[in-house]
VOBA-1610 file (N, C-alpha, C; in pm, whole numbers, padded with zeros to 5 digits, always signed):
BEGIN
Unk+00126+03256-01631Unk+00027+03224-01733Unk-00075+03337-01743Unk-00111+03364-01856Unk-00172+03467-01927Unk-00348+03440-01826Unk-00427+03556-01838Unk-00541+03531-01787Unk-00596+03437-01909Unk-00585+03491-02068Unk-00656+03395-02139Unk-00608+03262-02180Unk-00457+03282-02161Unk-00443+03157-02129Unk-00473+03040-02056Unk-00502+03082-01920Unk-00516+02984-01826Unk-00702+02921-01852Unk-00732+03019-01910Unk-00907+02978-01962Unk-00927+02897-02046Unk-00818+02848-02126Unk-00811+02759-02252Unk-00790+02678-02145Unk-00710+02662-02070Unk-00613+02533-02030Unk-00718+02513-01935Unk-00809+02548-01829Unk-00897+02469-01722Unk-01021+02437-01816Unk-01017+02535-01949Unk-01136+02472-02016Unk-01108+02336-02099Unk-00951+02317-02119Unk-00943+02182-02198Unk-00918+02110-02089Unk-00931+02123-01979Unk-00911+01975-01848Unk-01058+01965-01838Unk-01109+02011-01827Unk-01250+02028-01799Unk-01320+01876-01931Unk-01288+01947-02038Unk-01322+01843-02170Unk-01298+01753-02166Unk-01154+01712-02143Unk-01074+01623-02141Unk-01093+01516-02051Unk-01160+01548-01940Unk-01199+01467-01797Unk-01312+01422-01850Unk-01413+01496-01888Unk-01523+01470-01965Unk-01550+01349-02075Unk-01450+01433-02163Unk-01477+01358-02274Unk-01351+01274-02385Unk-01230+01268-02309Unk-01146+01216-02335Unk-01038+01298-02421Unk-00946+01290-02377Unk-00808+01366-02504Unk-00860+01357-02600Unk-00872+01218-02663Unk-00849+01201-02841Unk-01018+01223-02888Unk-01100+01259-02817Unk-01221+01301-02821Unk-01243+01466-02844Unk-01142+01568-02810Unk-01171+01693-02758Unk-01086+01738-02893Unk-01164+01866-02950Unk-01095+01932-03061Unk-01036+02055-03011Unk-00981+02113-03071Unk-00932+02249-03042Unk-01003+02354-03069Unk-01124+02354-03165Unk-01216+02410-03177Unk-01359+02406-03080Unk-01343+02267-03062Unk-01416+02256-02904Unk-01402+02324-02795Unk-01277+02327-02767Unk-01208+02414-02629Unk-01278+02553-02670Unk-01217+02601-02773Unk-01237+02724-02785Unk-01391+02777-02803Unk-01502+02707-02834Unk-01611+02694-02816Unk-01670+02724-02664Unk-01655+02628-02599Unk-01682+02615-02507Unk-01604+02756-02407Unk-01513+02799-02434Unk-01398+02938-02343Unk-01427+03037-02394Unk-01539+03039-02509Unk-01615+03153-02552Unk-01508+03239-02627Unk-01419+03169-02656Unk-01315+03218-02774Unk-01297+03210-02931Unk-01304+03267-03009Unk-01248+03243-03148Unk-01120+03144-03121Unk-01146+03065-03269Unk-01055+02942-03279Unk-00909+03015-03308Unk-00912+03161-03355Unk-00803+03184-03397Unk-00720+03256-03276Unk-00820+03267-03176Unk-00731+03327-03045Unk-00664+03237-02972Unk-00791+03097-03008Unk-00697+03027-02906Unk-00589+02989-02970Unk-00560+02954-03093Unk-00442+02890-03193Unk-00308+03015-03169Unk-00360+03156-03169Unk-00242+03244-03116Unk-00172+03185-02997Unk-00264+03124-02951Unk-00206+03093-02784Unk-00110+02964-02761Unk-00195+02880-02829Unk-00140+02712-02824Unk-00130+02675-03010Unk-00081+02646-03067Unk-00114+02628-03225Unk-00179+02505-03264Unk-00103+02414-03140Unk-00141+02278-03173Unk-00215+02226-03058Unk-00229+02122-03051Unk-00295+02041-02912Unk-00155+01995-02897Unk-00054+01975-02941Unk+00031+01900-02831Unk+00093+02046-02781Unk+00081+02131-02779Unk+00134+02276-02767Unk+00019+02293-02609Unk-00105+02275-02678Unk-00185+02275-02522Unk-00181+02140-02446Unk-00162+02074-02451Unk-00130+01955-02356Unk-00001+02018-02246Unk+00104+02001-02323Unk+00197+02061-02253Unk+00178+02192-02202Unk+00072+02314-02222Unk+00009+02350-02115Unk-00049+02339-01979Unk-00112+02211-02010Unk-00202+02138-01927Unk-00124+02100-01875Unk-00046+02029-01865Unk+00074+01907-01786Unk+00148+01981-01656Unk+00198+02081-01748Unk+00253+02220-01656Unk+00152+02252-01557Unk+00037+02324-01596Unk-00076+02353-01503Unk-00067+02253-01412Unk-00079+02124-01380Unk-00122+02030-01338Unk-00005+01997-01265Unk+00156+02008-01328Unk+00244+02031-01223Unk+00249+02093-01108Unk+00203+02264-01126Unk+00164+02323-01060Unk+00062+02268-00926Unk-00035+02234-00979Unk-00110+02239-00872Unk-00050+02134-00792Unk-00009+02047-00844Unk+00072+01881-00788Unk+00131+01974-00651Unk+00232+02070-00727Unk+00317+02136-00621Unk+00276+02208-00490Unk+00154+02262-00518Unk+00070+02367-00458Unk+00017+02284-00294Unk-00012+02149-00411Unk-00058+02063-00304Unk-00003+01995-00165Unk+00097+01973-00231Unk+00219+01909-00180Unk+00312+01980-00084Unk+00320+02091-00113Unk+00335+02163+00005Unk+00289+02182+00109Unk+00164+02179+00130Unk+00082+02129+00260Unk+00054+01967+00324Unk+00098+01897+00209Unk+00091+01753+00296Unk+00151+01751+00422Unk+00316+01811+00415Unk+00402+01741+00531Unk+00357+01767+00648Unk+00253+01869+00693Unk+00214+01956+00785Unk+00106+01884+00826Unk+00022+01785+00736Unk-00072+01752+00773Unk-00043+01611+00816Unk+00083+01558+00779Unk+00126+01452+00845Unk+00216+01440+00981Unk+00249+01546+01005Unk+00288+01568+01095Unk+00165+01569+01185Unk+00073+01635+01187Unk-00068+01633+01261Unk-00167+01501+01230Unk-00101+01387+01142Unk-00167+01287+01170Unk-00337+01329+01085Unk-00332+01426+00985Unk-00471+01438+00926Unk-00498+01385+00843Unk-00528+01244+00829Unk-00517+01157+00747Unk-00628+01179+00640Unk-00744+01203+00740Unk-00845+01274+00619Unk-00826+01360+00508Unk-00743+01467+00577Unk-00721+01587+00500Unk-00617+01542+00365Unk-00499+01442+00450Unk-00427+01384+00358Unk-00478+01274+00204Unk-00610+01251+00277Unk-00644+01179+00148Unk-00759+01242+00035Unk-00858+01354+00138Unk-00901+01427+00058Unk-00805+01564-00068Unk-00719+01560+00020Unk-00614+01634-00096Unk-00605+01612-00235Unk-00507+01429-00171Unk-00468+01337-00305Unk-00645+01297-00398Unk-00694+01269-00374Unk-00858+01263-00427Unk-00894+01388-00504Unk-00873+01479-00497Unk-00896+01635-00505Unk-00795+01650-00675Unk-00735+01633-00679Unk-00607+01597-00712Unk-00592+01514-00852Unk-00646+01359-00831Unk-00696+01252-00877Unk-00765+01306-00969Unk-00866+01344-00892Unk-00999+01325-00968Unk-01040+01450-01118Unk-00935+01543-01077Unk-00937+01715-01107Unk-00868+01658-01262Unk-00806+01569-01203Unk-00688+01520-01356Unk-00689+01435-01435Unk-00779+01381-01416Unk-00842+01186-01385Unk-00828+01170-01550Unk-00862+01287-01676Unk-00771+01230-01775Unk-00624+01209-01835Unk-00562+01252-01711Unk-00390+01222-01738Unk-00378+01071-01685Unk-00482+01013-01595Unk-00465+00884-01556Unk-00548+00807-01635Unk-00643+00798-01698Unk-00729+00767-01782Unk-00635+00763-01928Unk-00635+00848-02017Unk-00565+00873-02135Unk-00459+00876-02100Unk-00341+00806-02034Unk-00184+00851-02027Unk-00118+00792-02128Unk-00189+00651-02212Unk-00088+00623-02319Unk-00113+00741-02443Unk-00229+00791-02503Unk-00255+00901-02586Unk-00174+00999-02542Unk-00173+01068-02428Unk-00084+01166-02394Unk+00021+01130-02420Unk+00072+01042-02359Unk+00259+00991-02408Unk+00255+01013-02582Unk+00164+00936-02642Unk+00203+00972-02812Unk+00181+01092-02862Unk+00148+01208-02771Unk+00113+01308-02808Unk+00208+01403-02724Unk+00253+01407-02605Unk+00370+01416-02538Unk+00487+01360-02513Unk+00528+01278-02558Unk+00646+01219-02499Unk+00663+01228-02349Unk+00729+01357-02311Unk+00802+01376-02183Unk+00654+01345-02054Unk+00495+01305-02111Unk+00461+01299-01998Unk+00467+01157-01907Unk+00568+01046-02004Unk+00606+00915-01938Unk+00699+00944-01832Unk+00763+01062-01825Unk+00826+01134-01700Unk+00739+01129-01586Unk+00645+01224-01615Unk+00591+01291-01517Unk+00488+01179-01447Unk+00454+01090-01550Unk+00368+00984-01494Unk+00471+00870-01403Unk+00576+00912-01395Unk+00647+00819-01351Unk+00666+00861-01241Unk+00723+00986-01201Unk+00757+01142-01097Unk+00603+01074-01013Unk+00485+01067-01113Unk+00405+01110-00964Unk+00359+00982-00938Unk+00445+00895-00953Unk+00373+00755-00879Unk+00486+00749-00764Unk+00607+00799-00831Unk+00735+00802-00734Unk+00700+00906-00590Unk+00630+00995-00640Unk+00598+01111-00537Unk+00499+01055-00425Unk+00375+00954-00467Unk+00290+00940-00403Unk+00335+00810-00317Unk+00432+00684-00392Unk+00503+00613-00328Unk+00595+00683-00190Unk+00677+00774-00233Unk+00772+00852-00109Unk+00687+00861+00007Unk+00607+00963-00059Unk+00496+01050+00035Unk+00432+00917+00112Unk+00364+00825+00085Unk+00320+00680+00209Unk+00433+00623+00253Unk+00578+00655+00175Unk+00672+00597+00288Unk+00660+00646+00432Unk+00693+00806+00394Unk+00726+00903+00468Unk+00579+00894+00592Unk+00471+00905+00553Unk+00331+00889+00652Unk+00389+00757+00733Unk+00423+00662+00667Unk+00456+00514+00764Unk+00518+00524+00855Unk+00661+00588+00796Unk+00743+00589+00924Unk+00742+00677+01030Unk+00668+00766+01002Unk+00651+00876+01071Unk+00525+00844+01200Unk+00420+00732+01114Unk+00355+00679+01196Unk+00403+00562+01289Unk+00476+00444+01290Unk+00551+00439+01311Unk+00631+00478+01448Unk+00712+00587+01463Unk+00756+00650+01487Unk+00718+00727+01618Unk+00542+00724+01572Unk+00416+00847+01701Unk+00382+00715+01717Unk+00394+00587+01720Unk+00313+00456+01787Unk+00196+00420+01756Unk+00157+00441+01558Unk+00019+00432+01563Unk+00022+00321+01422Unk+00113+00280+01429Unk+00122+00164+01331Unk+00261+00078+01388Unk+00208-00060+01338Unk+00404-00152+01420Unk+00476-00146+01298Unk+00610-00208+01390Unk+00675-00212+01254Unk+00711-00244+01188Unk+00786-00264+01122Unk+00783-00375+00990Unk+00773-00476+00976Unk+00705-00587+00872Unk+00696-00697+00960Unk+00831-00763+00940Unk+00867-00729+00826Unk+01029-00766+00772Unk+01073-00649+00648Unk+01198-00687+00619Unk+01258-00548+00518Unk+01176-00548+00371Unk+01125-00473+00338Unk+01080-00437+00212Unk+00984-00415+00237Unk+00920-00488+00349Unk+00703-00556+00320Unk+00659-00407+00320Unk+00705-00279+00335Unk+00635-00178+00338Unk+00644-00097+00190Unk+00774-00109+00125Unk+00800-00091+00021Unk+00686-00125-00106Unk+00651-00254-00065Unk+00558-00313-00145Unk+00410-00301-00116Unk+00414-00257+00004Unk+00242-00216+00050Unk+00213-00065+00011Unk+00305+00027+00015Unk+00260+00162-00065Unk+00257+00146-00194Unk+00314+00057-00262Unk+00286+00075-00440Unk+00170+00067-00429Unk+00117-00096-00352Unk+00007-00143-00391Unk-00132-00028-00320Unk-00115+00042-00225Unk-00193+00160-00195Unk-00208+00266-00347Unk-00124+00245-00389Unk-00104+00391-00495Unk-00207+00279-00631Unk-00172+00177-00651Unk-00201+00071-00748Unk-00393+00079-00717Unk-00434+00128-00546Unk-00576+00081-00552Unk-00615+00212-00552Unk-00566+00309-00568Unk-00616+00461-00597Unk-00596+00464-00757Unk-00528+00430-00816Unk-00506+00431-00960Unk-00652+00313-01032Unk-00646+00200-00971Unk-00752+00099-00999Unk-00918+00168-00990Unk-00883+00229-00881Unk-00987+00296-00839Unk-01086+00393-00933Unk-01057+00477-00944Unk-01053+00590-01038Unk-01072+00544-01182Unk-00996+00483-01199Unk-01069+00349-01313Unk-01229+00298-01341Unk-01229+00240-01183Unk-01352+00171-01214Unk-01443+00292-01181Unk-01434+00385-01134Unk-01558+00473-01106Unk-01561+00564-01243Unk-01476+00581-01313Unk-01498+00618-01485Unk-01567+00518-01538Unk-01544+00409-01597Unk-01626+00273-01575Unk-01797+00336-01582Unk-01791+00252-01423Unk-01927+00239-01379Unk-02034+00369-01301Unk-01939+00487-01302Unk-01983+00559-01275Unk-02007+00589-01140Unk-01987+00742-01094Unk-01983+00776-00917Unk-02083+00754-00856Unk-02254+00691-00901Unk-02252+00673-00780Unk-02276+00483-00739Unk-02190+00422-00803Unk-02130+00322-00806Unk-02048+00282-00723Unk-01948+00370-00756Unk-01831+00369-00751Unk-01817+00510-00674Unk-01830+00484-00539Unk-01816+00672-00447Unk-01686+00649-00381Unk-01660+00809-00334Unk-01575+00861-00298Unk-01512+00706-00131Unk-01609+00752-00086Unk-01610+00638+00051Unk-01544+00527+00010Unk-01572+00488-00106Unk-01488+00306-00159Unk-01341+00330-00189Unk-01306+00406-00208Unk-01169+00448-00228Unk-01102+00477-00066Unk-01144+00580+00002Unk-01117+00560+00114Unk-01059+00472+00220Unk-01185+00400+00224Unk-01233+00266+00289Unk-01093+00142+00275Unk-01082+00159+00104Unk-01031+00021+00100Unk-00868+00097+00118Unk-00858+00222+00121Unk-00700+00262+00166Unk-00700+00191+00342Unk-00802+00253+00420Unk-00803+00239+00554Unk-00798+00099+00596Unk-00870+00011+00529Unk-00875-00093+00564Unk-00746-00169+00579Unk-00679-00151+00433Unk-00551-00189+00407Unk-00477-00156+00526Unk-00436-00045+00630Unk-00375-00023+00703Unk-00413-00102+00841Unk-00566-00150+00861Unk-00592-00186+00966Unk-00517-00291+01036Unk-00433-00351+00986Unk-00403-00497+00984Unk-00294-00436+01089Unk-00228-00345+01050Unk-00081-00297+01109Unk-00123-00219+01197Unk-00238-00149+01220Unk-00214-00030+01324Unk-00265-00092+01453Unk-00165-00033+01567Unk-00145-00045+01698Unk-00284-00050+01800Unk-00322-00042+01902Unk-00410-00004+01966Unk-00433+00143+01968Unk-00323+00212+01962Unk-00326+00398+01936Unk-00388+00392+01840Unk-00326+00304+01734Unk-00378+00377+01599Unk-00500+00332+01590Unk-00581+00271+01598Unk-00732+00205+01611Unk-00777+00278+01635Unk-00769+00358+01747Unk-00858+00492+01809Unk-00895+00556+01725Unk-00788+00602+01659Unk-00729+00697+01567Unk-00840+00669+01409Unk-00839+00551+01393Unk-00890+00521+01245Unk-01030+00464+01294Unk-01112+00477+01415Unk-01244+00470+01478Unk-01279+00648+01400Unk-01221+00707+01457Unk-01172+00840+01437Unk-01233+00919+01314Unk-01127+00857+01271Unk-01095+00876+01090Unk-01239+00827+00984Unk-01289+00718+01024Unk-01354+00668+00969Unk-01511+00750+00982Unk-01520+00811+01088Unk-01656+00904+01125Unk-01658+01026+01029Unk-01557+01053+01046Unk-01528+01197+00928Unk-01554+01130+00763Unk-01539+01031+00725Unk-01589+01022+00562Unk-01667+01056+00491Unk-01798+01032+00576Unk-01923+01101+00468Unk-01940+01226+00445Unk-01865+01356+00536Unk-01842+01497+00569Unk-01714+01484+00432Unk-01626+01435+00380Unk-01512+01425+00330Unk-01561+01448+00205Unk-01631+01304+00193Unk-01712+01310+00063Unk-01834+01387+00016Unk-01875+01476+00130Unk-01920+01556+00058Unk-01925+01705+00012Unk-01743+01720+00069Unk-01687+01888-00019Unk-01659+01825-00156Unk-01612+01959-00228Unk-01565+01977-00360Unk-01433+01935-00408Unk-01439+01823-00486Unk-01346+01725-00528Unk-01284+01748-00673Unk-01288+01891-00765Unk-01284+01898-00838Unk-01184+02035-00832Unk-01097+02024-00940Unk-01012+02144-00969Unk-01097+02245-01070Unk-01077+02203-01208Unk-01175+02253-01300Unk-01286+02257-01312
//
């Protein structure tokens, strides 16, 4: 991606998080990226031309990210693991916010919205069993029940993010999202893992207060 390209595209996530897809003009972007409307239109012609910019970008970073999870689950950094996904969330928060506008304006991003619920589902399989596995959660209580407890993890990060667009961050903070992931796990984790999420739980307010934003 072009240098001036990529200035359109963090300047229309930027808007877009802001102020909604079907809110943001193309003359806006380019306003704001300190560009003529006609440079940026060389670049993208349409908005669904820059969306699918954006989507890509945002693949990207998905990927960028994701490459360092397994490492951090392997080390049990659960913090790190959730400040990532948060990082992440929040950077994009109008692809989760606006995803039916995007679909009528993208099509193919009912894919990708699908890819990354599937990705973030895998990815808490994979932390389970792995925990699990190091003795810091039991195990199953029967076949599926875990299957159905990571959707619903992914379901209260998606809910989440919701209501703090809503009512606003400091309402709705970083810590409440957290919290109600950790909590959810408390039920299952071992005497190891207790330590562990005594632990975990000291580090939050330090969590919440780096930089949670891509754009």
């Amino acid at each position: 991606m072009k240098k001036t390209q990529k200035k359109i595209v963090v300047t229309a996530i930027a808007l877009f998080n802001k102020g909604g897809v079907s809110n943001v003009r193309l003359q806006d972007i380019a306003t704001q990226a300190g560009i003529s409307q006609g440079n940026l239109s060389y670049h993208y012609k349409t908005k669904k031309d820059l969306m699918e910019a954006v989507l890509s970008y945002m693949i990207k970073e998905r990927e960028e990210i994701g490459s360092t999870m397994q490492k951090l689950i392997e080390n049990t950094d659960v913090v790190s693991i959730i400040k990532n996904y948060l990082r992440l969330q929040i950077g994009f928060r109008f692809f989760y916010r606006d995803i039916l506008e995007i679909i009528n304006l993208v099509p193919k991003a009912k894919k990708q919205f699908e890819q990354q619920i599937k990705d973030v589902v895998n990815f808490n399989k994979d932390a389970i069993n792995l925990s699990i596995k190091k003795g810091f959660i039991i195990k199953e209580p029967h076949e599926g029940h875990y299957d159905l407890f990571v959707q619903n993890v992914w379901a209260i990060l998606h809910s989440w993010l919701t209501k703090r667009e809503v009512l606003g961050n400091r309402k709705v903070s970083l810590n409440d999202a957290v919290l109600a992931i950790m909590e959810m796990h408390f039920l299952y984790l071992t005497k190891k893992g207790k330590v562990l999420y005594y632990e975990w739980k000291e580090q939050i307010p330090k969590m919440a207060k780096g930089k949670m934003t891509i754009s």
